[in-house]
N, C-alpha and C positions, 0 to 999 in steps of 0.2 A: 478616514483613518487607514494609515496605511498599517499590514501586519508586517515588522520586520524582524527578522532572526538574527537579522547580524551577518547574513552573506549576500552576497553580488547580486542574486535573484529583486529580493526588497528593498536592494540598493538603488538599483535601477530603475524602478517601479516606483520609488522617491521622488529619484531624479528627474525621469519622464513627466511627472504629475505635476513637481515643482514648475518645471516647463514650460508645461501648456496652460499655468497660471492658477491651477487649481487650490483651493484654499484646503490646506494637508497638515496632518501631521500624523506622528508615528508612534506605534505602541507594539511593544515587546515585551511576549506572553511566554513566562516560564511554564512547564506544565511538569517538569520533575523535581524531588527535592535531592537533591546532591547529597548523599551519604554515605556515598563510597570513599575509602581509603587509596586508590589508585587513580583517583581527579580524573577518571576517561571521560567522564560528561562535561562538557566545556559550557555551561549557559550562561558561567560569570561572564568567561569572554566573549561569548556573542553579544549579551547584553552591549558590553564597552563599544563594541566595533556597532551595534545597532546605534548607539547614545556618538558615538564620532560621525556617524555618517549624519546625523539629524543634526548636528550641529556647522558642520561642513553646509548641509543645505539652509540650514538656518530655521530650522521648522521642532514645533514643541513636541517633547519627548516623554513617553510616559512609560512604565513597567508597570503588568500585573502578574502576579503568583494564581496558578489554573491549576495546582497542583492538586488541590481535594478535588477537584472538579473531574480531574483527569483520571484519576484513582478509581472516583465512583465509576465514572463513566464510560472509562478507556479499557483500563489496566483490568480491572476485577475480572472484565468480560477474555481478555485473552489470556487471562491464567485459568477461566473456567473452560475457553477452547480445549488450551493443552493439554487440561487433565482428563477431557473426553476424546484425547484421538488425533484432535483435528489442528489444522496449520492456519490460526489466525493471519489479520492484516492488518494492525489494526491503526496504520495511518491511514486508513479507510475512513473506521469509526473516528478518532482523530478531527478531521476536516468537519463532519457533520458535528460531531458531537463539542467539539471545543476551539476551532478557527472559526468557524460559521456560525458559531449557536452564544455560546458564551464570550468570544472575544468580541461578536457583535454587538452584543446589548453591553457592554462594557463598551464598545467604540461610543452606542448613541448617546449613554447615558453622558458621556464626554461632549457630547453634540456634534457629533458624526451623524451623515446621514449614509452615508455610502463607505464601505471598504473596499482596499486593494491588498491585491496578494501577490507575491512572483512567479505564480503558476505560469507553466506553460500551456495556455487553453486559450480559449477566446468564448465570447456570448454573443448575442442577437438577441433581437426582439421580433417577432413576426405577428401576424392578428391571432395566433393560436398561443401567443405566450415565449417565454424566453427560451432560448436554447445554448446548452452549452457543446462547444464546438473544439476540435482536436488544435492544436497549436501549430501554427507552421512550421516550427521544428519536429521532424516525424523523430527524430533522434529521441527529444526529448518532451515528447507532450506527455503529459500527466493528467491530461482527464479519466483516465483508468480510477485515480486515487480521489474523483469528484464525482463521480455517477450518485451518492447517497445523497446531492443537495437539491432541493427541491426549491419551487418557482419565486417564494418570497425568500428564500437566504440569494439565490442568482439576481434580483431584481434590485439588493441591495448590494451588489458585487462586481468589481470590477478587476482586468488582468494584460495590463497595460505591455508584458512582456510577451504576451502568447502570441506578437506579428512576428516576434525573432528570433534569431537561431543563439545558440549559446557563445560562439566567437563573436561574434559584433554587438552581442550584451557584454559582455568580457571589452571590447575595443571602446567602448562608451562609457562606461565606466572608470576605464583607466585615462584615457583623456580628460574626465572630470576629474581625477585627481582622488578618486574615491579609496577609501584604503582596503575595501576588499575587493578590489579590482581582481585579482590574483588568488584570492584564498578558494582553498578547494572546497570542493561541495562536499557535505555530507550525506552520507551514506548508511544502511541498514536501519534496522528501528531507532525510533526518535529517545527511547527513554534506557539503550541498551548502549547505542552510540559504538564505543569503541573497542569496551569491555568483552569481554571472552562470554560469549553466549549460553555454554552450557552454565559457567560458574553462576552467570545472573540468573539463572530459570531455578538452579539448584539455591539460592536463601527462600524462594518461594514456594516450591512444590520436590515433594519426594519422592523419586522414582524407584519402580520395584528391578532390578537388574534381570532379566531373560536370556533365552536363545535365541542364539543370529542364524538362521535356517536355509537353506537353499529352496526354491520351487517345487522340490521333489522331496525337502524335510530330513533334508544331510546337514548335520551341526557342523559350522563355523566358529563359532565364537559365542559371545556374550554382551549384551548391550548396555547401556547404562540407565535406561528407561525411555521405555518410548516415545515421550517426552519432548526428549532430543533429538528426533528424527521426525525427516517427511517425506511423503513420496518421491521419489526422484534424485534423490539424496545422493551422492557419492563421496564425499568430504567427510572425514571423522567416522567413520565406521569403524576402525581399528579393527580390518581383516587383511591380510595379508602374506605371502607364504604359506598358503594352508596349499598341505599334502593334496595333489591328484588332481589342483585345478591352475588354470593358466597365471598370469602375474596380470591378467585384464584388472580395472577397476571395477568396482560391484558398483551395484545401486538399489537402494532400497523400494521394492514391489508394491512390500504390504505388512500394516502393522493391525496382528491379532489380538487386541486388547482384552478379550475374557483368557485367552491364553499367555498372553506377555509376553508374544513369541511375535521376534522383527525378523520380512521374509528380504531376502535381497537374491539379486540376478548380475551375471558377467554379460547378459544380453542385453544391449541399448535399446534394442528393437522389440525386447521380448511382450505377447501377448498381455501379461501383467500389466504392463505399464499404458494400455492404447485403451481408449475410449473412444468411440464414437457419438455413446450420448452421454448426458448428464444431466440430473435434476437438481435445483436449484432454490431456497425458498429464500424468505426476507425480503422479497422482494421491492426495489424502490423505482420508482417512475420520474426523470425531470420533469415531463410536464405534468405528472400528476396521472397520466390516464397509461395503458399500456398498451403495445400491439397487437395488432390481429392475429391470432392462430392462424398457423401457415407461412408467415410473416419469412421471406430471405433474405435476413441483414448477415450481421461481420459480427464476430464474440471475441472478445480477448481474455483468455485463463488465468494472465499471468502480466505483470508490468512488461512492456519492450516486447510483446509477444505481437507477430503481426498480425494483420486480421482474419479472421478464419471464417468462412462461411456455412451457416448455418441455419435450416427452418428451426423454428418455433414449433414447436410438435402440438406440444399441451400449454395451457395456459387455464391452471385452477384456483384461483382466489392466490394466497401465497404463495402458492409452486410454480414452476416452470418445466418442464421436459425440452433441451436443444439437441439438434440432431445436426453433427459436424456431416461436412462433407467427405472430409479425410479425417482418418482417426489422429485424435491426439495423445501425445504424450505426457501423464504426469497430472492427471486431473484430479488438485490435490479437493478433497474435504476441507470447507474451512476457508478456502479462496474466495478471491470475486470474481465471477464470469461477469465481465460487462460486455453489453449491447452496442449497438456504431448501424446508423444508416447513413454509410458513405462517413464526410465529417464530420453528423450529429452523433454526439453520446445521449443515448436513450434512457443508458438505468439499467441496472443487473439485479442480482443477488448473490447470495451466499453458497457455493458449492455442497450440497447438502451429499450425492453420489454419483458412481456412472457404472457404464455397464463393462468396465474391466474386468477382465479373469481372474477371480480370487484363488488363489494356492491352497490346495484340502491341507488341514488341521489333523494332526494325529488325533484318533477315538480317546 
């Protein structure tokens, strides 16, 4: 069963499968309900463009609605991130919790034994068990967004696209004749889509409005609730022209949640913002077991972030302590640090803190 969305990714991923003669068909998993006035979530028309391409290949097409599923499972969890602080991901949760978990057992019960996705990743099998592997486009791999699957959802999965780069998936495509040859990728969260981000966070949760503070606790401005904000931030702050300081862009340091008070810096560089280490809990393992303490793999903080080397310090039941080798910028709360030995993705967690300079709080 292949997962299609309706773009060039699980067009392709069709295509190829169709191909090499494989016995396929395709299934397209809403996971939002459309209730917006401003039509920015498009899942009618991916469905179409999903239900044209299966027809073009000639292969059976089917739709399900994941949306309660998603709700429970996805959604509740990143509106309860936000209102403690922290910078969910939750195409993370997403993959585990509803491509892999639910549209699975919805493929078998179809009598699928096996799915495909247009991830860019690859797998193997070795005598220690499956592995999942970076995709030969370093542009675009995405195993960042699959560290949370463990050894029976990979053993049932397959990722037919992660040997190619995105132009000659785009050139293959278009020579089949396919109609999203061409259509762009989407971008930012799955269930916010195109929509203005603060509008969609504000029908769900109410933010208290604060102070926008310098590192040394000199008022700027006023925020709309923390909420809105995450480390690293420089977009939307709505600071500028303010008396005695340069026309630099700010960036958000640090948000004081028992004070309500968001700190920002004109320093890109500034101490606030650098970590060297961070602890991490939630932690999930691909093959089930974890690394050795002491362990010198590659972490990634953040999607498209490259590899950053780093020991294993600690490693206590569901914690982790990493220790960079160069300090990082922007280690948000609420992230995924994932793990890499070399091309294997190992398994991360959830960015729980690091040892950045917190800005003193007025008494």
């Amino acid at each position: 069963m292949v997962a299609m969305s309706g773009g060039v990714d699980s067009s392709v991923t069709a295509l190829l499968l169709k191909r090499q003669g494989a016995d396929i068909a395709g299934m397209f998993m809403k996971n939002w309900e459309e209730d917006d006035l401003d039509g920015a979530c498009s899942a009618e028309a991916d469905a179409a463009d999903a239900r044209k391409v299966a027809e073009i290949l000639g292969i059976p097409f089917h739709a399900r609605n994941f949306a309660p599923e998603y709700w429970e499972n996805v959604f509740e969890q990143f509106l309860a991130e936000l209102e403690a602080g922290r910078t969910p991901n939750p195409d993370v949760l997403c993959n585990r919790e509803i491509k892999f978990k639910v549209f699975l057992e919805h493929a078998r019960d179809l009598g699928a034994e096996r799915m495909a996705t247009g991830h860019y990743v690859r797998s193997d099998r070795t005598e220690d068990g499956y592995r999942l592997l970076k995709g030969k486009d370093g542009n675009k791999d995405q195993s960042y967004f699959l560290y949370m699957l463990d050894q029976e959802q990979l053993s049932r999965a397959c990722f037919p696209v992660g040997e190619m780069n995105k132009q000659d998936l785009r050139a293959v495509a278009s020579e089949a004749g396919l109609p999203t040859a061409e259509k762009k990728d989407s971008t930012g969260i799955c269930f916010i889509g195109e929509r203005n981000y603060d509008r969609f966070i504000d029908r769900y949760l109410s933010g208290e409005s604060g102070d926008i503070l310098t590192t040394d606790n000199r008022l700027l401005g006023r925020h709309r609730g923390l909420m809105h904000y995450t480390l690293g931030q420089r977009r939307g702050l709505g600071i500028g022209g303010v008396r005695g300081f340069s026309e630099a862009a700010w960036f958000v340091v640090h948000k004081d949640l028992p004070g309500n008070r968001l700190y920002v810096t004109q320093d890109r560089s500034d101490p606030h913002l650098l970590s060297s280490r961070l602890t991490a809990g939630r932690l999930t393992w691909i093959s089930g077991h974890p690394p050795a303490p002491g362990s010198r793999l590659a972490a990634k903080v953040r999607y498209r972030q490259a590899d950053q080397p780093v020991v294993l310090e600690c490693l206590d039941g569901d914690t982790m302590t990493l220790k960079f080798t160069d300090p990082q910028r922007a280690v948000t709360p609420g992230q995924s640090v994932v793990l890499y030995d070399d091309e294997v993705c190992l398994g991360g967690g959830i960015i729980d803190s690091s040892d950045r300079r917190i800005p003193e709080t007025p008494s």
